[in-house]
N, C-alpha and C positions, 0 to 999 in steps of 0.2 A: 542461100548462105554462101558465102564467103572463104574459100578454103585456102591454104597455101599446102604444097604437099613439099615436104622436105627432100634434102639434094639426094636421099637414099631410094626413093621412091621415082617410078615411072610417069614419063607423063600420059601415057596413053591409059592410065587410072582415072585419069578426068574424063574418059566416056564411060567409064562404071559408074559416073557417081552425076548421073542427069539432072538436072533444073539448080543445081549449084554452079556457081563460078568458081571454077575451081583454077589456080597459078599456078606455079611450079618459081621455086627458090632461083633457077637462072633466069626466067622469066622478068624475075623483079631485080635481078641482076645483084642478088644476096647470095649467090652460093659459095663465098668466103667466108658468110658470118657464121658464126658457134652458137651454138644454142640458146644460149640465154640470151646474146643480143640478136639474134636472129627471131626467137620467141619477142623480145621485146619490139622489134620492128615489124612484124607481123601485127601486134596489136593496135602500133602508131598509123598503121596503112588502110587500117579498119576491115582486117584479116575477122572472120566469127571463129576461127577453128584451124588446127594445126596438124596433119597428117604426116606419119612418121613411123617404118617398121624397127624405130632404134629400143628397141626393149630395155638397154640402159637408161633411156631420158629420165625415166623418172625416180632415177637412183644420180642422177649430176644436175637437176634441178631444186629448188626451193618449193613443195609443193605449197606450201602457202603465198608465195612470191609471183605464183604463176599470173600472166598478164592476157591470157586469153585459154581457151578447154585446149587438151591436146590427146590426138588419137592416134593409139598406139595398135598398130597392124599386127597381131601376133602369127603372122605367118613364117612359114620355113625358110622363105628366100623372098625377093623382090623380084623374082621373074615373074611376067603376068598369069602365068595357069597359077599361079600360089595366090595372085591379089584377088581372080576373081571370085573364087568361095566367100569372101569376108569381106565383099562390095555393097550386096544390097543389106547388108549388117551396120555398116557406117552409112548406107542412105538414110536407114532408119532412126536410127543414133543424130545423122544429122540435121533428120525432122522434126525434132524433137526436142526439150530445153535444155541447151548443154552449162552446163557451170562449170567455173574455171578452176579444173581437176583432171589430171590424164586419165581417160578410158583404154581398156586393152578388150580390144575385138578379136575372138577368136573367130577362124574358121566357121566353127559350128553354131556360132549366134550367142554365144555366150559374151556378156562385157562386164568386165571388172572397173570397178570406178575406185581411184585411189589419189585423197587429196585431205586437203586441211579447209579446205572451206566449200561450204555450200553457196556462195555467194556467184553471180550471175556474171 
């Protein structure tokens, strides 16, 4: 799968999350874009999924509007000993058929899934 991890995230979380291609938002040379055109250009680039510890995102997006899944890292901070509990949680998540809805991965394996459409 396809991942792009947003500008609040690490890139050294692309070796937690193996046999994905995983980017990083400076990478693609987006780390000015805002969210929504930053989501939208993520989908244009044929991004599967959107990594992101912003617990707001999906209280300043359109969950029906969304243009690709987006996973939301419910960790305490973006230091790596915080990402790697809640790594092979989005491997799993990301093996799996995501629809275009933000997930929130805790820590302990639990994921809330919160969107308006079931659509792929």
């Amino acid at each position: 799968m396809k991942v792009l991890l947003d500008h609040n995230l690490l890139r050294r979380l692309r070796g937690l999350l193996p046999g994905h291609q995983v980017k990083t938002t400076r990478e693609m040379r987006w780390e000015n874009l805002k969210n929504g055109v930053l989501l939208a250009a993520a989908a244009g680039a044929g991004f599967d999924a959107f990594l992101s510890i912003d617990k707001n995102l999906r209280y300043q997006q359109n969950l029906s509007q969304l243009p690709l899944p987006v996973i939301v890292l419910d960790c305490a901070s973006n230091a790596l000993p915080a990402l790697i509990p809640v790594a092979p949680h989005v491997c799993m998540l990301l093996d799996g058929l995501l629809v275009r809805n933000v997930y929130i991965v805790a820590p302990n394996g639990t994921v809330d899934r919160i969107g308006a459409t079931g659509a792929p």
